[in-house]
C-alpha positions as CSV (number, residue, x, y, z in Angstrom):
1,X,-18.9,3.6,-37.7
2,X,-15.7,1.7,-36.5
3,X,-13.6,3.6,-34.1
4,X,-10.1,5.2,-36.0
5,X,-6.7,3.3,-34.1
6,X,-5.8,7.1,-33.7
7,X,-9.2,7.7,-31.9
8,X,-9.3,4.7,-29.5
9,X,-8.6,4.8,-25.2
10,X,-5.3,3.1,-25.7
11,X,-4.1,5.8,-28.3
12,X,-5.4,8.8,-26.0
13,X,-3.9,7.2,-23.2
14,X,-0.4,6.5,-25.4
15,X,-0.6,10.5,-26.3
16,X,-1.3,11.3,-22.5
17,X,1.6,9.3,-21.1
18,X,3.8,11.9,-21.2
19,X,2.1,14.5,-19.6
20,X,1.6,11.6,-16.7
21,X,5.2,11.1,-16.4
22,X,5.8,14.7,-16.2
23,X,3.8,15.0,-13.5
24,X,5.5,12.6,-11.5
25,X,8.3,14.3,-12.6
26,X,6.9,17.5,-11.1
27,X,6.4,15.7,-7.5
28,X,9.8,14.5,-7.0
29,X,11.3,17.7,-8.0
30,X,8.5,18.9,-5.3
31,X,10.5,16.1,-3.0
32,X,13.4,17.4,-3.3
33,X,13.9,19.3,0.1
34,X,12.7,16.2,1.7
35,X,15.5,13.8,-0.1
36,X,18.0,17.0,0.9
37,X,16.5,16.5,4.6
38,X,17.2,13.0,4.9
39,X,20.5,13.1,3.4
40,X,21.8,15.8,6.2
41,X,19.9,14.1,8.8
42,X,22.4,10.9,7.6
43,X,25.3,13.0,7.5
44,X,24.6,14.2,11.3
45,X,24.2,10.9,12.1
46,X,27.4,9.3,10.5
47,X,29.5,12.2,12.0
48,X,27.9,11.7,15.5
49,X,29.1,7.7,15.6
50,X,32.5,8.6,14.4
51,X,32.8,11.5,16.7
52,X,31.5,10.5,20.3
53,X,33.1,6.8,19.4
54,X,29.7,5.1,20.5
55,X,29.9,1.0,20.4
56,X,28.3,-0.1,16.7
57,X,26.3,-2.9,19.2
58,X,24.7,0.6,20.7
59,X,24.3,2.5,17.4
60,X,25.8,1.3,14.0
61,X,26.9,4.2,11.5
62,X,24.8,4.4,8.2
63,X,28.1,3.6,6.5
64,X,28.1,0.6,8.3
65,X,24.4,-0.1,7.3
66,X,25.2,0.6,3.4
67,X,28.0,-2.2,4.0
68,X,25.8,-4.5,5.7
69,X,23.3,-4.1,2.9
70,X,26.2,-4.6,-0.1
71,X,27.9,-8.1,2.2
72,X,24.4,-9.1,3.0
73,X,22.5,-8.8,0.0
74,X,22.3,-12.6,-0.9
75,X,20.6,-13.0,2.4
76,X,18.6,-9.7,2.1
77,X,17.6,-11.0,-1.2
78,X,16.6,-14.1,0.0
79,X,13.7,-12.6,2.1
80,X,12.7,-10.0,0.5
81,X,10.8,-12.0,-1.8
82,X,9.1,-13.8,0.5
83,X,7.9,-10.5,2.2
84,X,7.5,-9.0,-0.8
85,X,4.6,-12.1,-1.7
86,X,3.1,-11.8,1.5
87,X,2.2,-8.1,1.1
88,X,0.8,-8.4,-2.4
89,X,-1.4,-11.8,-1.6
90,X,-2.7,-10.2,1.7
91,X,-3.7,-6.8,-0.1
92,X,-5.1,-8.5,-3.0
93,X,-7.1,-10.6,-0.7
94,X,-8.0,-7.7,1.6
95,X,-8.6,-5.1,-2.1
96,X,-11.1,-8.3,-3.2
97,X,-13.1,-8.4,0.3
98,X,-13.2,-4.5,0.8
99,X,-14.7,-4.3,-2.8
100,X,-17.1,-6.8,-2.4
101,X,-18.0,-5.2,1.0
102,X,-17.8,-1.8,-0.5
103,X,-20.5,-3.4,-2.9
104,X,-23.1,-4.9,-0.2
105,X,-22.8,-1.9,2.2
106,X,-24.0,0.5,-1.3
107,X,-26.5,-1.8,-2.9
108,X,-28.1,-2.9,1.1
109,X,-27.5,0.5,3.1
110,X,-29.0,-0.9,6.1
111,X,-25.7,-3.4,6.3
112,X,-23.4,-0.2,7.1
113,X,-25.3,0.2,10.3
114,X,-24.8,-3.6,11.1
115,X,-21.7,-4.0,9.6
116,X,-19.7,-0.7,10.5
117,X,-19.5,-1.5,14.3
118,X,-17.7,-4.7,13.6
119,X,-15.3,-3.9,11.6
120,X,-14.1,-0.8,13.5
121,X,-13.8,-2.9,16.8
122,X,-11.4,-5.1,14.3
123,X,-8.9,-2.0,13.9
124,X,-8.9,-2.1,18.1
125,X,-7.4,-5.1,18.1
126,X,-4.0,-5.0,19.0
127,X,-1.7,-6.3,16.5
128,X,0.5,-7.7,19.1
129,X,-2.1,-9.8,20.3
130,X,-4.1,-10.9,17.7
131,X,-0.5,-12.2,15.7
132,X,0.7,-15.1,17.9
133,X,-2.8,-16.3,17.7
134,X,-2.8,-16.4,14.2
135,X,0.1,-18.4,13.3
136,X,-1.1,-20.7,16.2
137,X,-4.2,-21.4,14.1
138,X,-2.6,-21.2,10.8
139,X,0.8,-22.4,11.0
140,X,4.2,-21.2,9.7
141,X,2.8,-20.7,5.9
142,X,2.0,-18.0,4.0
143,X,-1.8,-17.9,5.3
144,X,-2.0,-16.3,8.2
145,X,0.8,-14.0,6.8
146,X,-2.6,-13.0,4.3
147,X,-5.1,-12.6,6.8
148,X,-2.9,-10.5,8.9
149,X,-2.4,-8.0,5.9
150,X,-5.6,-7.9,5.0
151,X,-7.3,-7.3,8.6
152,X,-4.5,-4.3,8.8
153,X,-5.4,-2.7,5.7
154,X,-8.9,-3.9,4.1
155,X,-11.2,-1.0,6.6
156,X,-9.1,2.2,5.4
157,X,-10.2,0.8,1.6
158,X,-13.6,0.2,2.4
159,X,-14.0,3.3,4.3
160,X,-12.7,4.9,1.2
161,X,-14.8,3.3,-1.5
162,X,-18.0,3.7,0.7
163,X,-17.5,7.4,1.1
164,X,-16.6,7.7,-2.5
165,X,-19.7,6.4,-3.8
166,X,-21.5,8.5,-1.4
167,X,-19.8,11.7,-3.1
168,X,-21.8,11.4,-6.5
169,X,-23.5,14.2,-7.5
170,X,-27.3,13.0,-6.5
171,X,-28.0,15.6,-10.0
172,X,-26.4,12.9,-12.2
173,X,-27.7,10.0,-10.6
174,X,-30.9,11.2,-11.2
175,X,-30.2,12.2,-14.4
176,X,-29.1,8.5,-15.6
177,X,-32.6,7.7,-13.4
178,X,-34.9,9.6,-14.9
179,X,-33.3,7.9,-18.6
180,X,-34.1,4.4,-17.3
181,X,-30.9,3.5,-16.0
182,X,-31.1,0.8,-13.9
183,X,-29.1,0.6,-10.1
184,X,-26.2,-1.4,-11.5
185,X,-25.9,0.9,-14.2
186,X,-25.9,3.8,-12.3
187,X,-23.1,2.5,-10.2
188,X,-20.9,1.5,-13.3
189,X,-21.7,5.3,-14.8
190,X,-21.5,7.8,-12.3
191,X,-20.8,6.1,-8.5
192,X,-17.7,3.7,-9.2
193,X,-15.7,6.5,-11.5
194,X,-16.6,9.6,-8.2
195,X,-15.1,6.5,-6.0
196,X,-11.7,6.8,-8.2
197,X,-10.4,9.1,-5.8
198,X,-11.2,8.2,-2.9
199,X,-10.3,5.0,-4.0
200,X,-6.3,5.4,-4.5
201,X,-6.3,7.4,-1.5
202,X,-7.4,4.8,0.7
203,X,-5.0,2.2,-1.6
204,X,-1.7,4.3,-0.6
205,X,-2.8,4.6,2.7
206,X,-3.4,0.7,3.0
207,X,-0.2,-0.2,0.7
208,X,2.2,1.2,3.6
209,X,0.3,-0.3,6.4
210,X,0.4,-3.8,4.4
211,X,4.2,-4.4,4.6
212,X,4.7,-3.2,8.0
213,X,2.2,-6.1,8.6
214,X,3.8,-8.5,6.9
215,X,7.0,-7.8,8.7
216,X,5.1,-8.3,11.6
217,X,3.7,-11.4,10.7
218,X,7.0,-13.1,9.9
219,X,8.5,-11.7,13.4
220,X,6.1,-13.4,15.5
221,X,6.3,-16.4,13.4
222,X,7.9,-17.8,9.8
223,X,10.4,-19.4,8.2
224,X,11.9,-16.7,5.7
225,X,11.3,-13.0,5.3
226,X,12.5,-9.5,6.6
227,X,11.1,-10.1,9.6
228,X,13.3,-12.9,10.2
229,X,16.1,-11.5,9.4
230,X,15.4,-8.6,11.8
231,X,14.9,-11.2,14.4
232,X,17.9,-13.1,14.2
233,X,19.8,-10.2,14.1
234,X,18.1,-8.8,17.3
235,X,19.2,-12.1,19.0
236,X,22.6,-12.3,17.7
237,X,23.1,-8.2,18.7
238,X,23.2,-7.1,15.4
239,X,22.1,-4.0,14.9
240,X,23.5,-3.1,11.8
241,X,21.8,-5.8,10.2
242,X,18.7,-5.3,11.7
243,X,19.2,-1.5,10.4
244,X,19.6,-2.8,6.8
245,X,16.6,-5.0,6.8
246,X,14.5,-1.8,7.9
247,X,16.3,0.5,5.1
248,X,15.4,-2.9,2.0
249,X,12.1,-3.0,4.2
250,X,11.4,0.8,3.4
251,X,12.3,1.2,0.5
252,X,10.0,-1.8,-0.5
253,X,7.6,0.3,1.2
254,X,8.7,3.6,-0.9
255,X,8.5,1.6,-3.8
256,X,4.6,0.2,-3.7
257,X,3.6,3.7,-2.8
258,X,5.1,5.1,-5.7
259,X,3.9,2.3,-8.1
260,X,0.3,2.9,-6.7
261,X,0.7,6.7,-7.0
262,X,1.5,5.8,-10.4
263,X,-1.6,3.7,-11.2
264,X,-3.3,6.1,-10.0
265,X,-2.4,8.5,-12.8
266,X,-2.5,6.0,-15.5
267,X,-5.9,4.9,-14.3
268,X,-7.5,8.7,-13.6
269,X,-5.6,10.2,-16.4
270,X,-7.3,7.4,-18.7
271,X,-10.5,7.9,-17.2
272,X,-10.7,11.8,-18.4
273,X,-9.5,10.7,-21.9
274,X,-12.6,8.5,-22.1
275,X,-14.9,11.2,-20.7
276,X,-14.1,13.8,-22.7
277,X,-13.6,11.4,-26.3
């Protein structure tokens, strides 16, 4: 019997939608006192530089930031996008490989011991170090940019889809066994969906450390980006400048976060309508 329009996953998840908004809705008002916090913490600020009459080379007012940000904002612009590109092909690239790990280590257990090791002594590596090298080997483009974002952020992703699938109920899994369900299907039916979680945790954990990466990349070595403008203003003494590329570079930061806190709504929140259909 076909499926009603009123009865499909798109319609639940249209009827749904507002409640998911209204959640988020719910967290900022939670956020609040933290917005409140921040905003005195700027006030204190701004009346400490126009009180004590400190140099704006030692310690630029934030009203002097906000007007770098408004003259500047052609160049700011400029390279943001190129940042902005950086971030999304490295953690695309490093969401592809940590999946595809994520799928080896839980179909071939015994690569987890072999495999583990490795990749934590790759988190040791200082980024300081390992950056210069990079763009040695890579050049000025936008690859080593990539691979730089993705060594920062692909483990905290595969740690968290390895220990999601691990948190299925073993009752279930045997269940969908003991019905003839082969391993593939048991991991589409009952390991992938307990990985949800664990899942977008490890995705807004990864998301912040992915510009801060890309930042870094372009400091050590690129032609456009944030983290050339932060560099060029270091050398020219500028720290109001360097100040407004750090507040665009945040709230690009602020902004990825809150589109993958998002998703993860839309996605979990869709998930239950389909269960319970």
């Amino acid at each position: 019997m076909a499926q009603s329009p009123s009865g499909s996953p798109a319609a639940r998840l249209g009827r749904r939608l507002p409640a998911v908004f209204s959640a988020l809705a719910a967290r900022l008002g939670r956020g609040l006192p933290a917005f409140l916090s921040v905003i005195a913490a700027l006030a204190v600020w701004e009346a400490y530089v126009r009180v004590s009459g400190i140099s704006v080379l030692v310690l630029p007012a934030p009203s002097r930031v906000a007007e770098q940000i408004v003259v500047n904002r052609d160049l700011l612009w400029a390279n943001t996008w190129p940042t902005l590109l950086a971030t999304l092909s490295g953690f695309a690239f490093s969401l592809s490989v940590a999946f595809a790990l994520s799928l080896l280590i839980d179909f071939l257990p015994g690569l987890r011991r072999a495999l583990f090791p490795v990749f934590v002594i790759s988190q040791t590596l200082p980024l300081v170090a390992i950056a210069p090298l990079v763009v040695l080997w890579f050049g000025f483009g936008l690859t080593p940019k990539i691979l730089l974002v993705a060594l920062v952020t692909f483990f905290p992703m595969l740690v968290a889809l390895v220990d999601g699938y691990e948190s299925t109920d073993p009752d279930i899994a045997a269940l969908l066994a003991s019905m003839g369900a082969s391993r593939a299907a048991i991991f589409r039916r009952a390991r992938l969906p307990s990985a949800m979680p664990y899942f977008f945790a490890g995705l807004r954990i990864s998301i912040t450390y992915a510009v801060v990466a890309a930042i870094f990349a372009e400091y050590v070595g690129a032609r456009a980006g944030l983290g050339i403008v932060i560099l060029n203003a270091k050398n020219s003494f500028r720290p109001d400048l360097m100040l407004a590329a750090v507040v665009i570079s945040s709230a690009l930061t602020l902004a990825l976060f809150g589109a993958s806190a998002l998703l993860q709504h839309i996605v979990l929140t869709w998930r239950h309508a389909g269960a319970t259909a």
